[in-house]
N, C-alpha and C positions, 0 to 999 in steps of 0.2 A: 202351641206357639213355638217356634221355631228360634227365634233370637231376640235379641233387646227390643228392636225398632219394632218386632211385630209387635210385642208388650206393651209396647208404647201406642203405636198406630190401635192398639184396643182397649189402651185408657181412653184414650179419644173420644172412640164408639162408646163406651159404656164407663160408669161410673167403678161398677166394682166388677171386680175378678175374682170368682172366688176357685182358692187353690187347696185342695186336699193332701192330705198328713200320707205318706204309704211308707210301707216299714220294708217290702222285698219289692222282686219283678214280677212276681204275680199280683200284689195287689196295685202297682202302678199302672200292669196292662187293662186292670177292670180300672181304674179311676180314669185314666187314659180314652174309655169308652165316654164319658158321663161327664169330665172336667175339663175345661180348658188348660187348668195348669196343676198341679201338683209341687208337692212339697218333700223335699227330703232332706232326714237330720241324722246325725252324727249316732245324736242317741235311739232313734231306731235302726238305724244300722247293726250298731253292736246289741242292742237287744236280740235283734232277731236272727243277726248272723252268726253272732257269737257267745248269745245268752247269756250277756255283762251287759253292767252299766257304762255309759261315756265316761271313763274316767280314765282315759290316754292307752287303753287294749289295742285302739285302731290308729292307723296312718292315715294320713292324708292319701297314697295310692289305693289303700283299701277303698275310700271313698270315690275317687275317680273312676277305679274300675267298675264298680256299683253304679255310679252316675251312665257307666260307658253302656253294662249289661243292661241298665232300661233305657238306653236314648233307640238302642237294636231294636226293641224290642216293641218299643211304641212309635216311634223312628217316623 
């Protein structure tokens, strides 16, 4: 799903959406195969990128670029 309205235009169609958990850009390119939407959190970021917990290690750029490297990448 590409932006809001698609997300929207596909509650419509269906009741639920279901959105999977991924922690890098490999595991978003496989859920990316299998899911409509995916999910991603703070604290698997810094888990996986930085082998910490979310407890303010990361920036909000951290995240964006992360969000940037799997929108390429499943795009």
């Amino acid at each position: 799903m590409q932006n809001k309205n698609s997300l929207q235009q596909e509650l419509i169609k269906r009741e639920i959406i279901p959105f999977i958990w991924v922690y890098d850009v490999f595991s978003a390119s496989i859920a990316a195969k299998y899911y409509d939407g995916i999910f991603i959190s703070g604290f698997s970021f810094a888990a996986s990128h930085y082998g910490l917990p979310d407890i303010g290690f990361i920036s909000w750029s951290d995240i964006v670029a992360f969000v940037q490297r799997v929108r390429r990448r499943i795009g």
